[in-house]
N, C-alpha and C positions, 0 to 999 in steps of 0.2 A: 759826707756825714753818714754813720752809720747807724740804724735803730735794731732793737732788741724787741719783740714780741715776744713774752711767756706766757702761756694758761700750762698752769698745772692743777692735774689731779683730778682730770674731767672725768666723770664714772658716764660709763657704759655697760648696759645688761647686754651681752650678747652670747652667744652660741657657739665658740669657737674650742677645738680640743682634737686630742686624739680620740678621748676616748666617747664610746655613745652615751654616756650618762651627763658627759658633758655638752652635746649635742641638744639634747633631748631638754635638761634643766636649768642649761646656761648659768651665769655667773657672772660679777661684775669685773672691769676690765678700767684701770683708771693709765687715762693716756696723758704724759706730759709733751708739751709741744712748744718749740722755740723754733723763730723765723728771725732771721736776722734779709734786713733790707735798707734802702735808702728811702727817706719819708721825708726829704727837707721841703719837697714840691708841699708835699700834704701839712706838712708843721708850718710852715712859712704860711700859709693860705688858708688852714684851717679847716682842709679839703678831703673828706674820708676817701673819695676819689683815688685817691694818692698813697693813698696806704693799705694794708692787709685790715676789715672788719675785725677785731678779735672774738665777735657775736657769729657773723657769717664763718669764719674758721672753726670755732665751736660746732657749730650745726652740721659744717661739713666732716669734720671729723666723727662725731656721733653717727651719723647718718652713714659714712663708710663705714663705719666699723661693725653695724647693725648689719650689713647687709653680708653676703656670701662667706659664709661660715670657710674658717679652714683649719688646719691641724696645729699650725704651731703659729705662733708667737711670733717669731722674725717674718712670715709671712705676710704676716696682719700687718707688723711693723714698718716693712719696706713697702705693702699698698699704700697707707697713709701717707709716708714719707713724700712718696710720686704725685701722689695728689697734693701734695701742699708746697712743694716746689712745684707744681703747674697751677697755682690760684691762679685769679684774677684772669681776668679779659677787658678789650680795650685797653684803654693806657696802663691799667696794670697787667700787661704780660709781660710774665719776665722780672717782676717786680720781686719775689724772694729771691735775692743772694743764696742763702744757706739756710737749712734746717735740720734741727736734729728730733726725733718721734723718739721716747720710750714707753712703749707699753709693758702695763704692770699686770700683773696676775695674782693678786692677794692668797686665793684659796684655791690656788695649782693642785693637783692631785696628789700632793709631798706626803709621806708618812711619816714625817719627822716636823717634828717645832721650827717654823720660821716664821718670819715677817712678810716676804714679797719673791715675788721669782719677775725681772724683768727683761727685756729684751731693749738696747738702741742704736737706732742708725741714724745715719748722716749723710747729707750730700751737699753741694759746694756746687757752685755752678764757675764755670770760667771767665 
C-alpha cells in the first residue's frame, strides 16, 4: 500500500541568489514537498514510528534551506530533495520511496510582471 505526504507552500526567509543584494536581504522562498512511502506498519498501529513526521519534515526542510546560501534554485532544490529521501533512521531508513521538492521564488529578480519562478526535482528510489 502506497501513502502520499504533501506540505505545500512552507515559506522560508533565506539568502539565496546570484545576485548580492539578494545575499545580503534575502527573500522569501516557499518549498512544496511530496514523499510518497509505505505507512501500512504506522496506519495499521497508529505508530508515527512508521512513517515520515510531516512536523519533523517541515523543520528539516526550513532548517536546510536557512542554511548555506547558494546561487540558484535547482541547487537549493536538489539539496533538499537528498535530504528528504534520506529521512528517517532506525526503522525508518529507507522509508521514502519517492519524492518530488519544488521550490518557489515569488520575487526572483524578473523585470517583467509575473507570478512565481520555480524550480522541481524528483527521485525514485529502486
Amino acid at each position: 500500500m502506497r501513502h502520499k505526504i504533501k506540505l505545500t507552500g512552507l515559506r522560508v526567509f533565506a539568502y539565496h541568489g546570484v545576485f548580492d543584494f539578494e545575499r545580503q536581504n534575502g527573500q522569501d522562498f516557499y518549498i512544496d514537498c511530496t514523499v510518497k512511502l509505505d505507512a501500512t506498519k504506522a496506519a495499521l498501529n497508529d505508530d508515527l514510528a512508521h512513517t515520515v513526521n510531516y512536523a519533523d519534515l517541515a523543520k528539516a526542510l526550513v532548517e536546510n534551506a536557512k542554511s548555506q546560501s547558494v546561487d540558484l534554485l535547482e541547487t537549493l532544490a536538489q539539496r533538499l530533495l537528498e535530504m528528504v529521501m534520506n529521512l528517517g533512521g532506525g526503522e525508518a531508513t529507507g522509508l521514502v520511496r519517492s519524492a518530488k521538492i519544488t521550490v518557489h521564488k515569488p520575487n526572483a529578480p524578473i523585470v517583467y510582471d509575473f507570478e512565481d519562478v520555480s524550480v522541481t526535482v524528483k527521485a525514485k528510489r529502486d
